[in-house]
C-alpha positions in Angstrom: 157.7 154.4 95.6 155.0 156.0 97.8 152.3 153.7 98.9 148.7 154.8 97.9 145.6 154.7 100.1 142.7 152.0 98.5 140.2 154.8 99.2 140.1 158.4 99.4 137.8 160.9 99.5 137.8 163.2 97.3 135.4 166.7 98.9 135.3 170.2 96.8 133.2 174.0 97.8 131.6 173.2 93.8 130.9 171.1 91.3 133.5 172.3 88.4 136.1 171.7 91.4 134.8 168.5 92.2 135.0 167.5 88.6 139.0 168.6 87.8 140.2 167.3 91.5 138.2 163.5 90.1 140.3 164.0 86.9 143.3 164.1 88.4 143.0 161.5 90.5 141.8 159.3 87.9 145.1 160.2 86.2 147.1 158.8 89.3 145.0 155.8 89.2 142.1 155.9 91.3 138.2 155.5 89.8 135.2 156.9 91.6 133.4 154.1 93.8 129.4 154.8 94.4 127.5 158.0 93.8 128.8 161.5 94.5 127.4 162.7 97.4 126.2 166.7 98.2 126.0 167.9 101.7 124.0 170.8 102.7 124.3 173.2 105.5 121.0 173.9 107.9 119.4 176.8 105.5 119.6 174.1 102.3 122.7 175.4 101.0 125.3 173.2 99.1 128.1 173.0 101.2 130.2 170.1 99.9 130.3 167.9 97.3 132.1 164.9 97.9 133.2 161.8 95.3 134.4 158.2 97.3 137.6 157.1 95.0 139.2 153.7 94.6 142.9 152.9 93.8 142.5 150.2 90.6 144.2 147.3 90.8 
């Protein structure tokens, strides 16, 4: 059996892409951990959105 990392980050180009890559990851047993975070570049475009995810116990 493969060993699982406790954390991962899970990052995404959009928010509908963000929200299906957490789903499945919830589905091989990890929860999101804190708040999703959005990065932008330097014109105030979104240019990631990231969610920190925990492997449950």
């Amino acid at each position: 059996m493969e060993e699982k990392n406790r954390y991962i980050a899970v990052v995404e180009q959009y928010d509908k892409q963000l929200v299906k890559a957490v789903n499945d990851k919830m589905k091989a047993g990890y929860e999101p951990y804190g708040q999703m975070v959005i990065s932008f570049n330097e014109m105030g475009v979104i240019k990631s959105w990231v969610q920190i995810m925990m492997l449950k116990e």
